[in-house]
C-alpha positions in Angstrom: -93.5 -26.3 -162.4 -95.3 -23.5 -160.8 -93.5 -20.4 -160.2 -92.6 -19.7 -156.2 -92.3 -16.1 -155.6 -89.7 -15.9 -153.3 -90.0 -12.8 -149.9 -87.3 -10.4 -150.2 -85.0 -9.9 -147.3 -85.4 -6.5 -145.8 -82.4 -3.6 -146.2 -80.2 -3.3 -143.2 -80.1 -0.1 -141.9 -77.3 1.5 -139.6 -78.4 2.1 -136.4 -78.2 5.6 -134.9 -75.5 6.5 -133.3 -75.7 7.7 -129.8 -74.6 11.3 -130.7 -77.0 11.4 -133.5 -79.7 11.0 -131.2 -78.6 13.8 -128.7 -77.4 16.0 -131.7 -77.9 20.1 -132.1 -79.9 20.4 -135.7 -78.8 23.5 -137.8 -80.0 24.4 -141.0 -78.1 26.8 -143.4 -80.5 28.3 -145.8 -80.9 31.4 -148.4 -81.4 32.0 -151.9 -79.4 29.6 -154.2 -76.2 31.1 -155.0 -75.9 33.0 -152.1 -72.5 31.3 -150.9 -74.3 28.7 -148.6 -71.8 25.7 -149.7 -69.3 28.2 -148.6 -70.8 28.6 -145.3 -71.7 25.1 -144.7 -67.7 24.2 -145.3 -66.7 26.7 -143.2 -69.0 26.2 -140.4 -68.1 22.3 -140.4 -64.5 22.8 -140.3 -65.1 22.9 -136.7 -64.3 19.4 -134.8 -67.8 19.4 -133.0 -70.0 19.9 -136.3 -70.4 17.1 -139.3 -72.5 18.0 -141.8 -73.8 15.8 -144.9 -74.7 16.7 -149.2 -77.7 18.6 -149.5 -80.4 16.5 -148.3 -83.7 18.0 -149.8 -85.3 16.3 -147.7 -88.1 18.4 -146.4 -88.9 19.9 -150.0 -88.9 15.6 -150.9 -91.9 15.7 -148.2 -94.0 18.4 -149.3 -96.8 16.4 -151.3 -97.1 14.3 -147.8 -97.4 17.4 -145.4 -99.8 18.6 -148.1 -101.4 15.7 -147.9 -101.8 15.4 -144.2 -103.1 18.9 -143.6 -105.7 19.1 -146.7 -108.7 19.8 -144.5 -110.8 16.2 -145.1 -114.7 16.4 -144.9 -114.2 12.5 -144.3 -111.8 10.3 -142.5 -109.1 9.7 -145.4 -105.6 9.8 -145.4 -102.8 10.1 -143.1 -105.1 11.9 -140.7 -107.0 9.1 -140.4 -104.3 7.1 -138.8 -101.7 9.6 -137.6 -102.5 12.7 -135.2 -100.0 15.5 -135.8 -98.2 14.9 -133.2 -97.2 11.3 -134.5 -97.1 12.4 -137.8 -94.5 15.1 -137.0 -92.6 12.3 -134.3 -92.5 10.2 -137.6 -91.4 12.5 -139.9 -88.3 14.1 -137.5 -87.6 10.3 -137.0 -87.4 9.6 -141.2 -85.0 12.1 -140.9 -82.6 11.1 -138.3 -82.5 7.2 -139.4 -81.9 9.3 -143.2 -78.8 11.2 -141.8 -77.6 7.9 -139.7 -77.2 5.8 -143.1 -74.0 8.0 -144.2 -70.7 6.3 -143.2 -69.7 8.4 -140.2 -66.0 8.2 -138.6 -66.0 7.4 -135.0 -65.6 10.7 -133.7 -69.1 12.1 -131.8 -69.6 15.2 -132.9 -72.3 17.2 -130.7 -74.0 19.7 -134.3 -75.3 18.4 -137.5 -75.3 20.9 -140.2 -77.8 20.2 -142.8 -77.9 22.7 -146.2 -80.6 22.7 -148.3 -80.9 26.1 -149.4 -85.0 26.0 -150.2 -85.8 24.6 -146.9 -86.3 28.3 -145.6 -89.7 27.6 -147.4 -90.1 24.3 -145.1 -89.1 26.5 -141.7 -92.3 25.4 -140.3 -92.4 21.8 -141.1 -88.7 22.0 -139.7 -89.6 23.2 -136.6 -93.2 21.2 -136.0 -90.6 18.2 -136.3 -87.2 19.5 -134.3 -89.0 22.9 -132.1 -85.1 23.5 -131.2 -83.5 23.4 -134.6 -81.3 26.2 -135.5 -81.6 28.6 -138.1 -78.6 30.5 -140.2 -80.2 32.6 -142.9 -77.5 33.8 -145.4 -78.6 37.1 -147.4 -76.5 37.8 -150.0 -77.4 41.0 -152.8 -79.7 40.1 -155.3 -77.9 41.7 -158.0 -74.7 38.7 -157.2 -77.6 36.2 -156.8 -79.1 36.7 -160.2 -75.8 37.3 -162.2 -74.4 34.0 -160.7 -77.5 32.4 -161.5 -78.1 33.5 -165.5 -74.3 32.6 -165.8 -75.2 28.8 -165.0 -78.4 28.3 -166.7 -76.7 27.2 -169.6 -74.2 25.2 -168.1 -74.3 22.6 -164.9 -77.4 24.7 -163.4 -79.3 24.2 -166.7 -82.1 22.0 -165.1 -83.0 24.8 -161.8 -81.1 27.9 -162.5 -83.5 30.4 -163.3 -82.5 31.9 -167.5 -83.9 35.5 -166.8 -83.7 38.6 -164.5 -87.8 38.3 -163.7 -87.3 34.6 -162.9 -83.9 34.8 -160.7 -85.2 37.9 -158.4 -87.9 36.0 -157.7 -86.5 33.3 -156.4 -84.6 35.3 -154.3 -87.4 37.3 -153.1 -89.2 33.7 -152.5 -86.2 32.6 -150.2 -85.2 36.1 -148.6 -89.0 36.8 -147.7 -89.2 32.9 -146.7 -86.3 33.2 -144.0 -86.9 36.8 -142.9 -90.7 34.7 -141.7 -88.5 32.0 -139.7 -87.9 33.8 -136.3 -92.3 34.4 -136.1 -92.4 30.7 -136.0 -90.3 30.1 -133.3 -90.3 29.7 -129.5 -87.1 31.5 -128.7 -85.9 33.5 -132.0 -82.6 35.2 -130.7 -81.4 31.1 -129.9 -82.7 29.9 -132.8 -82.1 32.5 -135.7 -79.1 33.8 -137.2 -78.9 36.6 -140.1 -75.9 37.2 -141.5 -74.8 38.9 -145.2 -72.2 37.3 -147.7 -70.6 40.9 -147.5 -70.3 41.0 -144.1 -68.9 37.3 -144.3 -65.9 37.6 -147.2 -65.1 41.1 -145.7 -64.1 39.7 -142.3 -64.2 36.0 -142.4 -62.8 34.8 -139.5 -64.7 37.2 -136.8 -67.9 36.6 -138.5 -67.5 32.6 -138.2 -66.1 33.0 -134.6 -69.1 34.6 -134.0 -71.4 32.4 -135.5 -69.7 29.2 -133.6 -70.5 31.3 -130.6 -73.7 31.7 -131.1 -74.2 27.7 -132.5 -72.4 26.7 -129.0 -69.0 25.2 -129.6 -66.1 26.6 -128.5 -63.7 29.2 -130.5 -60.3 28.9 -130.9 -58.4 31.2 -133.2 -56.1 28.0 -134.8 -59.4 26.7 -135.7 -61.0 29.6 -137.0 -57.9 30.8 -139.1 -57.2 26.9 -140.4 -61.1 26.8 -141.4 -60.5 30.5 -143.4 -57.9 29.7 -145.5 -58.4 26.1 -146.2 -62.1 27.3 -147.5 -60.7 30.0 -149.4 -63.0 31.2 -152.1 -60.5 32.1 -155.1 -58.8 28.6 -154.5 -61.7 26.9 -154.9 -62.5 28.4 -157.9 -59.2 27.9 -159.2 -58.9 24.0 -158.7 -62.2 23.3 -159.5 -62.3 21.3 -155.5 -64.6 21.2 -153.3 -64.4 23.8 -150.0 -62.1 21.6 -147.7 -64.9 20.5 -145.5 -66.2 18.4 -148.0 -62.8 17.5 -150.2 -61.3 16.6 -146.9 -64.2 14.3 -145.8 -65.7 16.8 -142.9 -68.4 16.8 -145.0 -70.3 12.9 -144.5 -70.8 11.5 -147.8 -71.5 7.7 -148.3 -69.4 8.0 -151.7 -66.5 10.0 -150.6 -65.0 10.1 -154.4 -68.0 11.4 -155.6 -67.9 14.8 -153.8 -64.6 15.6 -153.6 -65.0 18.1 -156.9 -68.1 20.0 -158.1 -69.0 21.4 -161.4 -67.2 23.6 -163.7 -67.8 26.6 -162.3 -70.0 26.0 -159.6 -67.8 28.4 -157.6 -69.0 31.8 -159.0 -66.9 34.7 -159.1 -67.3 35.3 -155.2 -68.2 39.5 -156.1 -69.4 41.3 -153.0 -69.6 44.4 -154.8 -72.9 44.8 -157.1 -71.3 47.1 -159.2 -69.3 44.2 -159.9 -72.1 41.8 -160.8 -71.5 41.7 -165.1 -75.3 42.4 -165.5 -76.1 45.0 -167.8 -78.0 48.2 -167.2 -81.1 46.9 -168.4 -81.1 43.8 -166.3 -79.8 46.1 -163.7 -82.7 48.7 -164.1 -85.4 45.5 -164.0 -84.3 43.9 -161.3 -84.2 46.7 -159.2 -87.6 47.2 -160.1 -88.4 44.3 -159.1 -86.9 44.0 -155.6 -85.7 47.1 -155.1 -87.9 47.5 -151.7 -86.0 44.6 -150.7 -82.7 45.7 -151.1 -83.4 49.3 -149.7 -84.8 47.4 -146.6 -81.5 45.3 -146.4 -79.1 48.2 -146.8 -77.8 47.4 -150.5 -77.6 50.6 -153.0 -79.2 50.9 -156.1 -76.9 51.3 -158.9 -79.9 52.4 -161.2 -82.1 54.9 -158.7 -83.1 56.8 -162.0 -84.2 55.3 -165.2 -85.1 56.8 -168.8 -88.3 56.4 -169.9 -87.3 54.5 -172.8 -85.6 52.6 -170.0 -88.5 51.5 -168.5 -89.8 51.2 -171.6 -87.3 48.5 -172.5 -87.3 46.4 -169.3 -91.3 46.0 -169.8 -91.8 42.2 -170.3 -95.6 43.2 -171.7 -93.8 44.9 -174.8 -90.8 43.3 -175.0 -92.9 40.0 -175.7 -95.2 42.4 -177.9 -92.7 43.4 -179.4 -91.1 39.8 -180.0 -87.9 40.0 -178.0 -86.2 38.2 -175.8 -86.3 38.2 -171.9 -84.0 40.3 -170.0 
C-alpha cells in the first residue's frame, strides 16, 4: 500500500495581548558581568514592568539583517521581496508574537523589559524596528568585569566567558564602546538613553532605581522601591544560590517557571565595587589597564597600576610571552 504523507497541523500560537501591543520596550544592556540580571530584577519588581529570560533575539537575527543589507548587484534575496520598511515591520512583529508566547498572568503591565546584554551591538537594528525603545546602559569597571569573567570560564560560563585578560577587556570595550554609540542613533537621546554605573547603583540602591523608574515612566513609591532593594539583595542571592526575586518570584515571565527559579553555582559574582577588590593580580592588573585604560580614565575609574616596571611591561607582552612559551595573562 502506498505511503500517504499526511499535512501537519500548524502550532497554535497565543495571541497578543492587548497590553503587549501598546507596550513601552526597554532594553537593559552592558558588558556581560556587569550586574545587568541584577538590574533587570530590580527594575521589574515594579507592578507596571514584566520582563522575560534573555531573549537573544536580535544577535539570533544578525545573519538575516546581514543578509538583507549586503549590497546586491542583482535582484536576490530578501530585498527582492521586502523593502526595509516591511522588512523592519516584520522583524519588530517576530518579536512581539516571540514575547506574546510566554505564559503571562492577567495583570496588564504598561513596560516590557527585555535583557540581552550584547544587544548594545544590535542598538540600530533595535531601533530601525521599535524608533521609541528605551535604552539603560549599565557600565560597570572593567577590572570587576574581567575578574568575574576569568573566575567562570572554567565553570558554568565555560562555553562564552572569555579565559584571559586580552580576551575579557575586550569584550568589555566591544559593549561599553557599543552603548556609549546608542544615543547618536536616536531621535530623542535624553528620552531614550540611560547611563548609569554598578557603583553608583550598590552604593545607593534605592535612589538610583527611583530615579531610573522616573525616568522609564511609572510611578515611585518608596514601599516599592525599598521592598524591590531588599528582596534583590545581592549577598542573599549569592548565598542561596536563588534567583534575584523578580525572577524566583515569577515577576520575571518564563514559560517553565521551575526552570528559572535558581541559576548556576556562582553565577552571582562577588558583587565588588571596589577594583582594588577585584582578586586579579598585578600583572593582569598592569595589562588590562593597558589595554583599556583610556576607557576607564574617560569613565572616572582609577588606575591601580599608573606606573609599571619595565620588566613589567615586559611580562604582560602577549608577543613574548607566547615566544617565550607561556601562558596567557
Amino acid at each position: 500500500m502506498p505511503r500517504v504523507d499526511t499535512v501537519p497541523s500548524p502550532p497554535v500560537l497565543k495571541e497578543i495581548p492587548a497590553w503587549l501591543r501598546e507596550a513601552t520596550f526597554v532594553f537593559v544592556v552592558g558588558s556581560p558581568r556587569s550586574g545587568t540580571t541584577w538590574l533587570q530584577s530590580l527594575l521589574a519588581s515594579h507592578p507596571d514592568i514584566v520582563s522575560g529570560p534573555e531573549s537573544h533575539f536580535f544577535v539570533s537575527m544578525r545573519s538575516l539583517l546581514n543578509t538583507f543589507e549586503q549590497p546586491q548587484d542583482r535582484k536576490l534575496g530578501l530585498s527582492a521581496y521586502l523593502s526595509s520598511e516591511q522588512f523592519y515591520y516584520m522583524v519588530g512583529d517576530w518579536f512581539v508574537h516571540t514575547i506574546a508566547q510566554l505564559d503571562w498572568s492577567e495583570d496588564s503591565p504598561r513596560i516590557f523589559l527585555e535583557k540581552t546584554p550584547h544587544h548594545s551591538q544590535y542598538a540600530e537594528f533595535i531601533l530601525k524596528a521599535f524608533p521609541q525603545a528605551k535604552f539603560i546602559h549599565l557600565v560597570r569597571d572593567a577590572r570587576a568585569v574581567v575578574a568575574s569573567s576569568l573566575r567562570i570560564a572554567s565553570s558554568w560560563g565555560k562555553d562564552w566567558a572569555p579565559s584571559t585578560v586580552d580576551a575579557a577587556t575586550a569584550m568589555w570595550l566591544r559593549n561599553v564602546k557599543a552603548g556609549w554609540r546608542i544615543p547618536q542613533l536616536m531621535n530623542d537621546p535624553t528620552n531614550q538613553y540611560f547611563e548609569i554605573k554598578y557603583e553608583a547603583l550598590r552604593e545607593q540602591p534605592e535612589r538610583r532605581l527611583a530615579e531610573l523608574w522616573q525616568w522609564i515612566g511609572v510611578d515611585v513609591k518608596d514601599e516599592w522601591v525599598g521592598r524591590a532593594v531588599q528582596q534583590n539583595d545581592i549577598a542573599q542571592a549569592r548565598s542561596s544560590a536563588a534567583a534575584f526575586s523578580a525572577i524566583a518570584e515569577g515577576r520575571l515571565a518564563d514559560a517553565q517557571p521551575t526552570s528559572q527559579t535558581s541559576i548556576p553555582p556562582a553565577f552571582v559574582g562577588q558583587g565588588t565595587y571596589r577594583a582594588e577588590d577585584s582578586g586579579l593580580s598585578r600583572l593582569q592588573l598592569l595589562r588590562l589597564e593597558q589595554l583599556a585604560g583610556d576607557i576607564l580614565d574617560r569613565l572616572g575609574y582609577a588606575r591601580l597600576c599608573p606606573n609599571s616596571y619595565p620588566w613589567e611591561r615586559l611580562a604582560t607582552s602577549p608577543r613574548l610571552r607566547k615566544a617565550l612559551r607561556l601562558k596567557e595573562i
